[in-house]
N, C-alpha and C positions, 0 to 999 in steps of 0.2 A: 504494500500500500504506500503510493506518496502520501508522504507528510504535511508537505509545505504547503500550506495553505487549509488543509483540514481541522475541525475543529476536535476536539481530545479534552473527555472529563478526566483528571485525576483526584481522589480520593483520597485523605490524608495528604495534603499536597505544602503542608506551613511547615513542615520537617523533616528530617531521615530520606526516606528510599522515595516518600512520594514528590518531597522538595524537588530531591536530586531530578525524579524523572521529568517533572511538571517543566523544568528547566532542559533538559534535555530534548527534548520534544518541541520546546519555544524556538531552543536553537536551531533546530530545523526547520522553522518555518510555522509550524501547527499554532493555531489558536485554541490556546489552553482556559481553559476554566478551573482554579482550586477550588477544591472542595474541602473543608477543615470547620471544625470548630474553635479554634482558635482566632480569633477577628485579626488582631492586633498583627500576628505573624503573616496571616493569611495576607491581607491587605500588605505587604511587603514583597510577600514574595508576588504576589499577582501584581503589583506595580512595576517590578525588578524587571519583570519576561514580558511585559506589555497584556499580560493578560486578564482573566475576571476575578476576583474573589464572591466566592457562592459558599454562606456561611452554612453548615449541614450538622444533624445529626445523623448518623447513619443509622438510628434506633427510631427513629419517626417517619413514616412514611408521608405522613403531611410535608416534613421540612425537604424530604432528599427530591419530591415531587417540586419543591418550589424552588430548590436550587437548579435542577434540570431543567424547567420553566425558564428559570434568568440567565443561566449561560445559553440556550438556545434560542434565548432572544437577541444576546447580541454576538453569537458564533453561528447559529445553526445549528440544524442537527450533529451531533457529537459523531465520529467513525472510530472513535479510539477511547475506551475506555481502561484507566487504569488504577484497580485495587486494593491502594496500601492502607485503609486506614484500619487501625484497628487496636488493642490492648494485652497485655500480656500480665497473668499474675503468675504467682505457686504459691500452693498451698496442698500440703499433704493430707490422701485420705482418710487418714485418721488422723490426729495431730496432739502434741503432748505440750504442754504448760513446763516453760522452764523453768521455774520456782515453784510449785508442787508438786511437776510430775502429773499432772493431773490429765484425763485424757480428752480432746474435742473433737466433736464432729466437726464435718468438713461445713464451713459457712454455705451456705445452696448460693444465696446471690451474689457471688465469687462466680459459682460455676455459670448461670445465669447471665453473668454479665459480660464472660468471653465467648458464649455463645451467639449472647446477643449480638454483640458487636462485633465480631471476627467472624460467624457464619452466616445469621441471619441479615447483617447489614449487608456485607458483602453482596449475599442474594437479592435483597432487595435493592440497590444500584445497578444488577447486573439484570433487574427485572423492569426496571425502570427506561434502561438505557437502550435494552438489543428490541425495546417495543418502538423505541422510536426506530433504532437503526434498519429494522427488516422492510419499511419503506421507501429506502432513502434508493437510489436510481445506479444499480450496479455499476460497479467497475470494474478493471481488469479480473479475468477471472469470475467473474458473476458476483464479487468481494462486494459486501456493503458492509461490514465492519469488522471491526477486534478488539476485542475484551481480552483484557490479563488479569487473573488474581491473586494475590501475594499469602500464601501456604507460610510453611515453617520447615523447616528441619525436624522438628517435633514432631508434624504429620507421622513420622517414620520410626524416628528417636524421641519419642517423648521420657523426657526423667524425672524423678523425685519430684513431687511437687506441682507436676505439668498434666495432670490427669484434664483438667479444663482446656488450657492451651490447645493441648493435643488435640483435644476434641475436637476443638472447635474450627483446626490447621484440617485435620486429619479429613473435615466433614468438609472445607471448603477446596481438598485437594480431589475428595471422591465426587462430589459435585461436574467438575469441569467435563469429564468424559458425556455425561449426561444432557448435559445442558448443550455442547456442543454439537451431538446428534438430535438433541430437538432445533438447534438454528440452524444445520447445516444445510435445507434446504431453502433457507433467505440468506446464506452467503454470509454468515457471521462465524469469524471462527474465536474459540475459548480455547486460552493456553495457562500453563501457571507454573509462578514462581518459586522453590522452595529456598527460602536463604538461609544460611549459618549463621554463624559468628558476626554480626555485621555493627560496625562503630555507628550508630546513631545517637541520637540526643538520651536515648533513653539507658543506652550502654555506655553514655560516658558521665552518669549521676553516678557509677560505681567506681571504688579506689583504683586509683593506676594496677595496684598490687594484681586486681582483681580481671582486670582488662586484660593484662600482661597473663595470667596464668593462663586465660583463658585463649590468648592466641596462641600460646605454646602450646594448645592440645590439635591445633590446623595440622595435618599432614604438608600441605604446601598448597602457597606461600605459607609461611609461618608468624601470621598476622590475621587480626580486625578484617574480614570485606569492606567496601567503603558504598557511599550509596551510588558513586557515581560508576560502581560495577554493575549494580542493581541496573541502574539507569540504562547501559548499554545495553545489556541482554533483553531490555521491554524493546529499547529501538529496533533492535535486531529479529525480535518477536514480530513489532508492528511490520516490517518491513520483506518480511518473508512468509512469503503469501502459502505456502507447502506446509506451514509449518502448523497445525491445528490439532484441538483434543492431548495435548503433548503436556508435560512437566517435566522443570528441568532442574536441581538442586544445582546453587551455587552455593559453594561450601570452603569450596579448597581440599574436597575429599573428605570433611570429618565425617567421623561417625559416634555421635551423643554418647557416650556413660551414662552408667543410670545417674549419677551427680556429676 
């Protein structure tokens, strides 16, 4: 698919992998639309790349209808949609109090809340989006769009603590093959991302100590992903029209321990 000139929602787009990509993307040409809840960021980075800031919850289907509504008022209909937003906890299935010893269950709205947000939102922007794109007037290929959705390493490797995440990776990783054979005869294809180890805002609130141990478990390179690797591999996705129903871990090779 060309770029240059198409319009492209990203999804968590005020930081990390969606920042990177919303930018990536601009630099080709696309008119991007962020989607984020974060106003303040949002509105930066959409200023930075010439594009919209579209303030979203991906938990409301009123709000992600009405951010779709204003990027497509002043892009168009969207041919590229991209899927980072999302949350990560841990929390262990059973869980122990460390000044009594005492034993807890697992909080539900913990698990609940990476579901919401990492499966169901996910689905519901990819419900949102391929309704408009199966309209839109093919292109090469009979192509009328593409959807990326950003998975985990966890889908595969879930550890200690990641029973939620996992889930919630694992349900948006099993989704794609599905949803792709219900677009594939409007010409929309669904691919997805699984990332590793990746330096984002969220993985650099932790000690260097902790960053550092944890690149040294990379088989290679023996570092952090960056998001502007993230970034490359969605362009490379948009851009390679053969390439559908697929996932692809960018890792550096790891494979999770249980901790």
């Amino acid at each position: 698919m060309k770029i240059d000139g198409t319009a492209a929602v990203v999804t968590g787009a005020a930081s990390g992998l969606g920042e990177a990509t919303a930018r990536a993307l601009a630099a080709k040409g696309a008119k991007v639309a962020v989607f984020d809840r974060d106003v303040e960021r949002g509105e930066k980075v959409a200023s930075e790349i010439g594009g919209i800031f579209c303030e979203v919850d991906v938990m409301s289907d009123e709000k992600v209808a009405a951010a779709f509504d204003k990027a497509r008022a002043a892009h168009g209909q969207e041919r590229i949609l991209v899927n980072c937003a999302g949350v990560a906890n841990a929390v262990k299935t059973v869980g122990k109090d460390k000044a009594t010893g005492e034993r807890k269950r697992y909080p539900m709205n913990q698990f609940e809340l990476a579901i919401g947000i990492n499966l169901v939102g996910t689905f519901r922007c990819i419900s949102h989006s391929a309704f408009g794109m199966v309209d839109t007037d093919p292109l090469d290929d009979n192509e009328r769009g593409v959807i990326i959705n950003t998975a985990s390493v966890a889908a595969e490797d879930g550890q200690i603590g990641q029973a939620a995440y996992s889930a919630s990776k694992g349900g948006v990783l099993a989704m794609a093959l599905p949803i792709a054979r219900d677009l594939m005869n409007d010409g929309v294809r669904v691919n997805t991302i699984l990332p590793g180890i990746f330096k984002t805002p969220m993985m650099a609130m932790m000690p260097q100590q902790v960053q550092d141990a944890l690149a040294a478990q990379v088989p290679f390179p023996k570092r952090l992903g960056t998001a502007e690797e993230y970034a490359r591999l969605a362009i490379f996705i948009v851009e390679n029209a053969y390439l559908n129903a697929e996932s692809i871990r960018l890792d550096g090779g790891i494979r999770m321990a249980p901790r």
